[in-house]
C-alpha positions as CSV (number, residue, x, y, z in Angstrom):
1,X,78.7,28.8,-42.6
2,X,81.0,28.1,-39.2
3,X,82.1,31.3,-37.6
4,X,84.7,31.5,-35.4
5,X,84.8,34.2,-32.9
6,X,88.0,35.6,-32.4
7,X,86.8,38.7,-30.1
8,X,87.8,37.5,-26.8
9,X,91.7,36.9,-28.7
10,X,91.8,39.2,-31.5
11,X,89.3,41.9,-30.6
12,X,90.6,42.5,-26.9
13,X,94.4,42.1,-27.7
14,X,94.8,45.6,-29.3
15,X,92.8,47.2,-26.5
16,X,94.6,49.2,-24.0
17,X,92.5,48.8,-21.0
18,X,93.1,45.6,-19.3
19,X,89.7,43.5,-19.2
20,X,89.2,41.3,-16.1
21,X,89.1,37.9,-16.1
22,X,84.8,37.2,-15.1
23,X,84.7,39.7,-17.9
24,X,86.2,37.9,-20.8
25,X,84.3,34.8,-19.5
26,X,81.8,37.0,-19.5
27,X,82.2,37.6,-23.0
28,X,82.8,33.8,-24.2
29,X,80.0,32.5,-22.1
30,X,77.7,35.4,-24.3
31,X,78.8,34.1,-27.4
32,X,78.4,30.5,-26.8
33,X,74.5,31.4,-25.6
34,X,74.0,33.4,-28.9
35,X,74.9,30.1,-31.1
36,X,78.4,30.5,-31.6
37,X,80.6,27.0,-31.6
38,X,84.1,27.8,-32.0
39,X,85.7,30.8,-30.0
40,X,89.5,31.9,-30.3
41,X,89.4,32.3,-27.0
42,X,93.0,33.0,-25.6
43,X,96.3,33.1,-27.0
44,X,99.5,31.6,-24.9
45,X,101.9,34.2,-25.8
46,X,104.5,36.3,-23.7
47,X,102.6,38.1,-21.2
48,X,104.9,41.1,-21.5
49,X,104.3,41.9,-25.0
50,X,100.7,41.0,-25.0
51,X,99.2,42.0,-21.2
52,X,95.9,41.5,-22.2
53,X,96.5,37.3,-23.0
54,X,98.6,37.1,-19.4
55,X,95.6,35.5,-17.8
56,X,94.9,33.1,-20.4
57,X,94.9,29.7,-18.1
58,X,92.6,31.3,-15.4
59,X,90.0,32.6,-18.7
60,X,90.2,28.5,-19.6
61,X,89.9,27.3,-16.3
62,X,86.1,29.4,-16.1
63,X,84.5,29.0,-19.4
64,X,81.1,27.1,-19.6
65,X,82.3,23.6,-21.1
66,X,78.7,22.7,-23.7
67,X,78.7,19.9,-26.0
68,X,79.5,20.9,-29.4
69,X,81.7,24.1,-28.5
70,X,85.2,24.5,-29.2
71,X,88.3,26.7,-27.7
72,X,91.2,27.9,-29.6
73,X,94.4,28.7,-27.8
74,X,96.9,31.0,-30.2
75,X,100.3,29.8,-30.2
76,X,104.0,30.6,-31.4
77,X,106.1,28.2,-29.8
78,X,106.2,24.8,-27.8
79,X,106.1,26.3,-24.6
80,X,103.2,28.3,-25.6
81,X,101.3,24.6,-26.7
82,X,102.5,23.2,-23.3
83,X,100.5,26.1,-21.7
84,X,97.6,25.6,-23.8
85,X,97.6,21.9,-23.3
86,X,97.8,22.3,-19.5
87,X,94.8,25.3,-19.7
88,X,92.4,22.5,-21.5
89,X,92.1,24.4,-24.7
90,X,90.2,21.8,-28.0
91,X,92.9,23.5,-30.9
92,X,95.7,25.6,-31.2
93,X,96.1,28.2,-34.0
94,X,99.7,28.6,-35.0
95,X,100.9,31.8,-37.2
96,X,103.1,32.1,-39.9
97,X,103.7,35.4,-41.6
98,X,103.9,35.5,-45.6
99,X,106.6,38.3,-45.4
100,X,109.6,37.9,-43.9
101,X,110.2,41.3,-42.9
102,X,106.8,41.3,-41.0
103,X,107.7,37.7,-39.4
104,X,110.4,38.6,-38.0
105,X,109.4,41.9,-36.2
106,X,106.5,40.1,-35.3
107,X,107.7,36.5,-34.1
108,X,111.2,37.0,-33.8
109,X,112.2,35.0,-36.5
110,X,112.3,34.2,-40.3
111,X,109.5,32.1,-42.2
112,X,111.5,29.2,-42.5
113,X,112.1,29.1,-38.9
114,X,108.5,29.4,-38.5
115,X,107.3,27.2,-40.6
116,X,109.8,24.4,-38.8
117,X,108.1,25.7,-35.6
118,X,104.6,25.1,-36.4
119,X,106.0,21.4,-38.0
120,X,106.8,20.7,-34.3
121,X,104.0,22.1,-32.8
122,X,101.6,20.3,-35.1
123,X,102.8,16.8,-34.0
124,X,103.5,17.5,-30.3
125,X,99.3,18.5,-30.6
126,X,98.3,15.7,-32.9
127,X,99.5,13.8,-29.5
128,X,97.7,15.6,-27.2
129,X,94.5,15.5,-29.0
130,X,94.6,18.8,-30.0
131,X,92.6,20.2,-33.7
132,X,95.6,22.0,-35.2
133,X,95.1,25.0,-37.9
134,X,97.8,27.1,-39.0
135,X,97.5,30.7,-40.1
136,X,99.0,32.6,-42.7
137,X,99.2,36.0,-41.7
138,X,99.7,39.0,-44.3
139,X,98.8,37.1,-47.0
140,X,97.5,39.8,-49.0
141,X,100.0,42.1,-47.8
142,X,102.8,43.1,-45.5
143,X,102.5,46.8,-44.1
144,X,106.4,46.7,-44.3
145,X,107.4,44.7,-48.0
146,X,103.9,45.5,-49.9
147,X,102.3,42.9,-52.0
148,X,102.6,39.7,-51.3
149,X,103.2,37.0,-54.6
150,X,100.1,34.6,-54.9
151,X,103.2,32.4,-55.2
152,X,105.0,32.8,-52.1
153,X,101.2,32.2,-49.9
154,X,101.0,28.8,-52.0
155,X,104.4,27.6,-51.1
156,X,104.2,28.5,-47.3
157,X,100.4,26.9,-47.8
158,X,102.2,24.2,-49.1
159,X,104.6,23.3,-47.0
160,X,102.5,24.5,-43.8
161,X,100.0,21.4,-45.0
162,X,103.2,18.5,-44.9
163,X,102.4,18.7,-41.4
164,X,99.0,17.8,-41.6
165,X,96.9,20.8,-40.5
166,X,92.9,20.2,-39.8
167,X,92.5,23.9,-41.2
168,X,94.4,26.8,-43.3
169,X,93.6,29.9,-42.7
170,X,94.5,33.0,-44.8
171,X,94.4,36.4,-42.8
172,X,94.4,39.6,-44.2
173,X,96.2,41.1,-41.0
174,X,96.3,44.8,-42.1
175,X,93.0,44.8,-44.4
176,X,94.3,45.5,-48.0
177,X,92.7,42.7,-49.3
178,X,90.1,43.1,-52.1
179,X,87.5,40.2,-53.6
180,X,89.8,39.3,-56.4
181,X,92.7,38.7,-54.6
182,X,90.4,36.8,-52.0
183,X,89.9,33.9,-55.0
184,X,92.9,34.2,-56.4
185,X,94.7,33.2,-53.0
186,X,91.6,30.6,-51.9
187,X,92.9,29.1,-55.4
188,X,96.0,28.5,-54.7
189,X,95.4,27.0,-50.8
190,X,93.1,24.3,-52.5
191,X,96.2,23.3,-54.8
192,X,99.0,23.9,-52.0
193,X,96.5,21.6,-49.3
194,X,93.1,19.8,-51.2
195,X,92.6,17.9,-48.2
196,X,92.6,21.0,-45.6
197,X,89.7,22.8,-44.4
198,X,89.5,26.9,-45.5
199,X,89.3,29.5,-43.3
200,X,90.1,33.6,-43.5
201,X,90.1,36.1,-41.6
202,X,89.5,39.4,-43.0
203,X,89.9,42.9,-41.3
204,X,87.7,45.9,-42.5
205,X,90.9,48.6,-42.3
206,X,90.4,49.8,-45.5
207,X,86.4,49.0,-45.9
208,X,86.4,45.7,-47.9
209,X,86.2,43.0,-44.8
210,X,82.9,42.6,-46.1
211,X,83.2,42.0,-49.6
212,X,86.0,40.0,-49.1
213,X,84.2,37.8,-46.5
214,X,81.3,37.1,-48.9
215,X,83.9,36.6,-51.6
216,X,85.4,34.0,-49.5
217,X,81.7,32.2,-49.2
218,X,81.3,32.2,-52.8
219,X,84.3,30.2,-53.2
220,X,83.7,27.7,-50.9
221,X,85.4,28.7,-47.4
222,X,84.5,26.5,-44.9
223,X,85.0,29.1,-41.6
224,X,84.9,33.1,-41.3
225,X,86.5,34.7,-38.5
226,X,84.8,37.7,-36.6
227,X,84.8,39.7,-33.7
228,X,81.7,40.7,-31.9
229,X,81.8,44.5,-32.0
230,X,84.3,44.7,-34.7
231,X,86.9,45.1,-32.1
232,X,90.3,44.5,-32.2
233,X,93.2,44.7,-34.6
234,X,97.0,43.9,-34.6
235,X,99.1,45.6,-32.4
236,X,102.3,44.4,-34.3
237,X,101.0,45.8,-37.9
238,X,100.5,49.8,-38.1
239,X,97.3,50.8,-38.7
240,X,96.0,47.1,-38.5
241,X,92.5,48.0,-37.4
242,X,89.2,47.0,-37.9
243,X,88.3,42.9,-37.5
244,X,84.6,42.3,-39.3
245,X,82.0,42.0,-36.5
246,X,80.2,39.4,-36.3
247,X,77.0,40.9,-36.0
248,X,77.0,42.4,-39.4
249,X,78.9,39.4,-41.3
250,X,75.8,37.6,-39.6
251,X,73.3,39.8,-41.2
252,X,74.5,39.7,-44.3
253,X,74.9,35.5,-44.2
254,X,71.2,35.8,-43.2
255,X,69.9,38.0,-45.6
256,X,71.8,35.9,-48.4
257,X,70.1,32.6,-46.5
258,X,73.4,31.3,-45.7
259,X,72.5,29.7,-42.0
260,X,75.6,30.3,-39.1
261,X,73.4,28.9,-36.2
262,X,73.8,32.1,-34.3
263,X,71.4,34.9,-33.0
264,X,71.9,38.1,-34.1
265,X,70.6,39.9,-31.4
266,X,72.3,38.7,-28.6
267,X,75.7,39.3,-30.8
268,X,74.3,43.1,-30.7
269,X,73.9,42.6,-27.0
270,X,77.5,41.6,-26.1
271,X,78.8,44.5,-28.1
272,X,77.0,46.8,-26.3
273,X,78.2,45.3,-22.7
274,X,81.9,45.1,-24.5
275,X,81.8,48.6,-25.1
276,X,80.5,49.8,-21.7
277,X,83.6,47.7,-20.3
278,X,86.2,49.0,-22.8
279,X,84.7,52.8,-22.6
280,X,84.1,53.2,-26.2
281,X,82.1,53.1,-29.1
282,X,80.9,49.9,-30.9
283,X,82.4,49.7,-34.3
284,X,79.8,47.8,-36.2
285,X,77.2,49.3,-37.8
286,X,74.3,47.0,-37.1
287,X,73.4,47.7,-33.2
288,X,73.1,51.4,-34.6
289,X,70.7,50.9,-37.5
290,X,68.8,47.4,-36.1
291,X,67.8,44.2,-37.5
292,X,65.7,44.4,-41.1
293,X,62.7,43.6,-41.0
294,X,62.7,44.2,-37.7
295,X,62.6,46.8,-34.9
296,X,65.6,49.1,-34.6
């Protein structure tokens, strides 16, 4: 199973204190050392509303380039690709929101505009060499509309994949998601884009990351997001806490003998130097109760 770690993007975004810029290369360079071979690593977004991203070209410029390791750049618009392009990134993640509502408090505009958006970006990164994968964010809910039709996720899927995507992701941005809905949805991307890769991204807001994660393997996903820690969140969705850490999706895939490449406890490690540099406590559960069989 391919996990993507989203932590240095997703899991320090929602974080008030500002990390430095060693620090979050600090953080990449730990995860590539524990075994991991994709890493969301910055997102090219407007500095003002997301501080945390502003240094997002000098975070490129420092982190360790190894065979076989990849670095996403999130992205919302063209000028946000022509920064990622210029930074070096391997793939940009684009988002579009299921809900309209949501999309345009988040993104400033409707779906349709979005999805017209991500059309462009797609080819203008096809060009530059660029693995493209577009998200689709709220999927299983909006924390302003409610549910979200199976229906309406399929159609966006569908029309996202006219583009040509290398991956669709569904992301349950505000954690409301439960197993059932997990392989309903999965259903209805493999219909809406058979030749795409799968990929979700699950929060665990409402204590069913988990579940849904290892729902998501049962069916067949191709790439689980995480955050080392279980840090992070949205901070455009209230309430939108609580990204699946990696560690503990990890022990779980290990335990069920599903191989992911990477080492459990150097993932413990960098949460506990995350949390010394954020002042807080780790959100996963598995640095506190240790590796079984194993030492705690």
């Amino acid at each position: 199973m391919e996990i993507l770690e989203v932590g240095p993007r997703d899991g320090l975004q929602n974080e008030s204190a500002i990390v430095s810029t060693p620090d979050k290369v600090r953080l990449i360079t730990r995860a590539v050392q524990a075994g991991v071979r994709r890493v969301e690593a910055v997102s090219f977004v407007n500095p003002r509303l997301v501080p945390q991203m502003a240094d997002a070209a000098e975070v490129m410029e420092r982190v360790p380039r190894v065979e076989g390791v990849a670095y996403a750049g999130l992205v919302l618009n063209r000028r946000g690709l022509e920064r990622a392009v210029a930074a070096g990134v391997d793939e940009v993640n684009v988002v579009v929101v299921a809900s309209e509502t949501f999309s345009r408090r988040n993104q400033n505009c409707g779906i349709d505009d979005m999805l017209d958006t991500w059309g462009a970006i797609a080819a203008d990164a096809r060009s530059a060499g660029l693995r493209t994968t577009v998200t689709i964010a709220a999927a299983f809910g909006c924390p302003f509309e409610g549910e979200v039709a199976p229906d309406r996720v399929e159609e966006i899927a569908r029309r996202a994949a006219a583009h040509g995507p290398d991956e669709i992701a569904l992301a349950d941005t505000i954690g409301v998601g439960t197993p059932d809905r997990v392989e309903v949805l999965l259903d209805a991307l493999t219909r809406a884009a058979p030749g795409a890769r799968r990929r979700c991204h699950f929060h665990n807001t409402r204590n069913t990351g988990y579940a849904n994660a290892l729902a998501a393997v049962a069916a067949g996903v191709d790439t689980l997001d995480a955050s080392v820690g279980g840090f992070g969140g949205c901070p455009f969705a209230p309430a939108a806490t609580g990204n699946i850490a990696t560690e503990d999706l990890i022990y779980a895939l290990d335990r069920m003998g599903v191989p992911t490449g990477v080492d459990l406890a150097s993932i413990i490690d960098a949460a506990n130097w995350l949390a010394v540099r954020l002042d807080k406590p780790v959100p996963a559960l598995l640095g506190r109760a240790g590796i079984f069989p194993g030492t705690p």
